[in-house]
C-alpha positions as CSV (number, residue, x, y, z in Angstrom):
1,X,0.0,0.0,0.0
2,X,0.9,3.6,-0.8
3,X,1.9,5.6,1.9
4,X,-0.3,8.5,0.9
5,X,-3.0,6.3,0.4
6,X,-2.6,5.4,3.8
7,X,-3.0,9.2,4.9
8,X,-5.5,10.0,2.8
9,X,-7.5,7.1,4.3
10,X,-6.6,8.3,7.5
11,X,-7.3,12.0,7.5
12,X,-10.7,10.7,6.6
13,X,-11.3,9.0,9.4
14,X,-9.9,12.0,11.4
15,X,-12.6,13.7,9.8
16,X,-15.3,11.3,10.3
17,X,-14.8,11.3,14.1
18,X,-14.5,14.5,14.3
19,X,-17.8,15.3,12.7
20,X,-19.2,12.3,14.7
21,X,-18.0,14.0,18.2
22,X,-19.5,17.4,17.4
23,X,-22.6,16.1,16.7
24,X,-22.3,13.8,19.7
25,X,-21.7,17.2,22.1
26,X,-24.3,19.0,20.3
27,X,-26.9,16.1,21.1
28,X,-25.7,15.9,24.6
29,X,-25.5,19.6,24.7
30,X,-29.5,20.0,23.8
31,X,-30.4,16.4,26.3
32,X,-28.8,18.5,29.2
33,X,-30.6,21.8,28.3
34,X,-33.8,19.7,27.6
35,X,-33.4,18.0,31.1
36,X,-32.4,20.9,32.8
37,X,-35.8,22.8,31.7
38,X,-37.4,20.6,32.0
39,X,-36.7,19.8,36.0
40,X,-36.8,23.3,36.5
41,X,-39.9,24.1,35.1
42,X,-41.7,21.2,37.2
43,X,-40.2,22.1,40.3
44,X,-41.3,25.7,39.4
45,X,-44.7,24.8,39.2
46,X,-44.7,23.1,42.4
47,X,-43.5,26.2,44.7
48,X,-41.5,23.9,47.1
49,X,-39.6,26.3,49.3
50,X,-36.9,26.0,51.9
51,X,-38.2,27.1,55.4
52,X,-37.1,30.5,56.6
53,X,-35.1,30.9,59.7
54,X,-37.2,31.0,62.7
55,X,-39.6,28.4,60.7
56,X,-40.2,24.9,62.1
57,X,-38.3,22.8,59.4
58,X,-35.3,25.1,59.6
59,X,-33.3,22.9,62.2
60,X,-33.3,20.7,59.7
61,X,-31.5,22.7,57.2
62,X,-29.2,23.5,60.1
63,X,-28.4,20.0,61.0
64,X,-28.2,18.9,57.4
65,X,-25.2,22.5,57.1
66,X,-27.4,23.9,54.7
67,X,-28.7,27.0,56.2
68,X,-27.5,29.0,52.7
69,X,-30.5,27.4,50.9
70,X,-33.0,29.2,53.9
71,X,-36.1,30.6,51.8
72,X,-35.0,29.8,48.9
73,X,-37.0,27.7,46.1
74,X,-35.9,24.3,45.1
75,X,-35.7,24.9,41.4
76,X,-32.7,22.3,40.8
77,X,-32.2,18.6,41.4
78,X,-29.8,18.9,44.1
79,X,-31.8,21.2,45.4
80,X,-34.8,18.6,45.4
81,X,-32.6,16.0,47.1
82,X,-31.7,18.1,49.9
83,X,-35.2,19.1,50.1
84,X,-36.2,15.0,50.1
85,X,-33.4,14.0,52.2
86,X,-33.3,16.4,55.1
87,X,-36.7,18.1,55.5
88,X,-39.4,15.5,54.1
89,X,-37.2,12.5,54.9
90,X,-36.0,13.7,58.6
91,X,-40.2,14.4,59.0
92,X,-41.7,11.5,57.7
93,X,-39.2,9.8,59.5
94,X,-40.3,11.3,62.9
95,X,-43.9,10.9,62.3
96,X,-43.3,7.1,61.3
97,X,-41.2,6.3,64.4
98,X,-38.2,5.0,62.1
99,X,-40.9,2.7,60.6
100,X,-41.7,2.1,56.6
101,X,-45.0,3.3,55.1
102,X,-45.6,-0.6,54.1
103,X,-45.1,-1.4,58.1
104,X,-47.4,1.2,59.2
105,X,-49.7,0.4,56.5
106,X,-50.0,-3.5,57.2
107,X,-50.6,-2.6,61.0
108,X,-53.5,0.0,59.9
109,X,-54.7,-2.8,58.2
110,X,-54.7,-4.9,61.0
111,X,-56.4,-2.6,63.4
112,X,-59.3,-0.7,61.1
113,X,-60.0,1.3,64.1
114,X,-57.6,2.8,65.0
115,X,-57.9,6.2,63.2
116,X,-54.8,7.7,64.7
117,X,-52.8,5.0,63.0
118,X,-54.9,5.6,59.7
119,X,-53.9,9.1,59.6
120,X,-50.0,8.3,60.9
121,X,-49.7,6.1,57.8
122,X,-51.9,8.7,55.5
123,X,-49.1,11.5,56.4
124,X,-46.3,9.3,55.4
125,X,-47.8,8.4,52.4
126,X,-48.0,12.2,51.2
127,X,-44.3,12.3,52.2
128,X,-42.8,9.7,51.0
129,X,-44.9,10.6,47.8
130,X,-43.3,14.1,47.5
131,X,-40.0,12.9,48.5
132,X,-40.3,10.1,45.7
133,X,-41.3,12.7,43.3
134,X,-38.3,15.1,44.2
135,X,-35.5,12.4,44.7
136,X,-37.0,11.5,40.7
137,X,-36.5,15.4,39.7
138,X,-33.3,15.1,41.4
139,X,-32.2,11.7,39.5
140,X,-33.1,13.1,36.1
141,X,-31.4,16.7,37.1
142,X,-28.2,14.2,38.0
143,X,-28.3,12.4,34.4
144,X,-28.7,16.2,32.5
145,X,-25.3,17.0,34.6
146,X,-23.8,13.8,33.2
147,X,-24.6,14.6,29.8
148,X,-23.3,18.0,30.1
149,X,-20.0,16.5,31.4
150,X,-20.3,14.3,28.3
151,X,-20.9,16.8,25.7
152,X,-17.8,19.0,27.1
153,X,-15.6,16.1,26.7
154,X,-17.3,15.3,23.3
155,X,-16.2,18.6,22.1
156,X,-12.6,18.7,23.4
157,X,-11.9,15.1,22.4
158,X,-13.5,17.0,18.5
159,X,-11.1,19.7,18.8
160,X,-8.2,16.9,19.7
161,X,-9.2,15.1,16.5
162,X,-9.4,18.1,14.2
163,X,-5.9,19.0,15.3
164,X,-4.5,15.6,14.3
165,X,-6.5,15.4,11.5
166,X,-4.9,18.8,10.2
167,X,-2.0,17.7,10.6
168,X,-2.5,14.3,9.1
169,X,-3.9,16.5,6.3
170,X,-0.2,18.4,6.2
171,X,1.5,15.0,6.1
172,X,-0.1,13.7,3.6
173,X,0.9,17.2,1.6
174,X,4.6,16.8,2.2
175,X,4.9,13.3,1.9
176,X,6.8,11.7,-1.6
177,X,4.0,10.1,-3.6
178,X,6.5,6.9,-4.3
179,X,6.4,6.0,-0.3
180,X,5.3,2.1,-0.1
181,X,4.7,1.0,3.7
């Protein structure tokens, strides 16, 4: 085979990938944007806010060293998690006794009359619920950060490839078209 044949074949290749990795960063790129919006705009809707100093959820913030988030709205995943983890989590948890919502559910089940019980295991239901549904905003907030990370290192790995395929492309300029490898 022909050496420049070789580098021509090459800095095609080159080529290939790096059109393959741009549009590879520029799909990441709009899933991250997509996801990001997207877990924005649904914990917009929802008005979940941080308790205020002085409010009765705050300790928790303080225990859980986030007192910077105080008042504000949970508009991003982590934001949810720490909302799930250390408010709803930490209350549910209180009000269940350390128990499960399946555990107090099964023993409301086994004792219809007790209505304290019924509404115990009603309030960790609506807990755990919102928790659930946070700790997913937060999951799919988690996987737009991944992708962002991804499309970054698409794009550098791109500009990595167009360098050595311009190159490549100069080799194959300067090199004797009689070359056999």
């Amino acid at each position: 085979m022909r050496r420049k044949t070789l580098d021509l074949l090459l800095n095609w290749v080159g080529g290939l990938l790096t059109v393959m990795l741009l549009v590879a960063g520029a799909g990441l790129m709009v899933g991250y944007s997509f996801t990001s919006s997207q877990v924005k705009s649904q914990l917009l809707e929802q008005k979940v806010f941080f308790p205020k100093s002085g409010e009765a959820d705050y300790q928790d913030l303080v225990k859980a060293h986030h007192t910077e988030l105080a008042g504000q709205q949970v508009l991003t995943g982590s934001q949810a998690q720490i909302f799930a983890n250390d408010i709803i989590g930490v209350d549910t948890n209180m009000i269940s006794g350390g128990k499960t919502y399946a555990q107090l559910s099964a023993a409301s089940l086994a004792d219809p009359s007790n209505t304290a019980l019924k509404n115990q295991v009603e309030l960790v239901f609506r807990g755990d619920t919102l928790r659930g549904l946070l700790l997913n905003a937060y999951a799919f907030g988690f996987i737009g950060v991944i992708a962002l990370y991804a499309a970054i290192a698409s794009f550098v790995l791109a500009l990595v490839m167009l360098i050595l395929t311009l190159l490549g492309v100069r080799h194959y300029r300067q090199s004797d078209p009689s070359d056999v490898i």
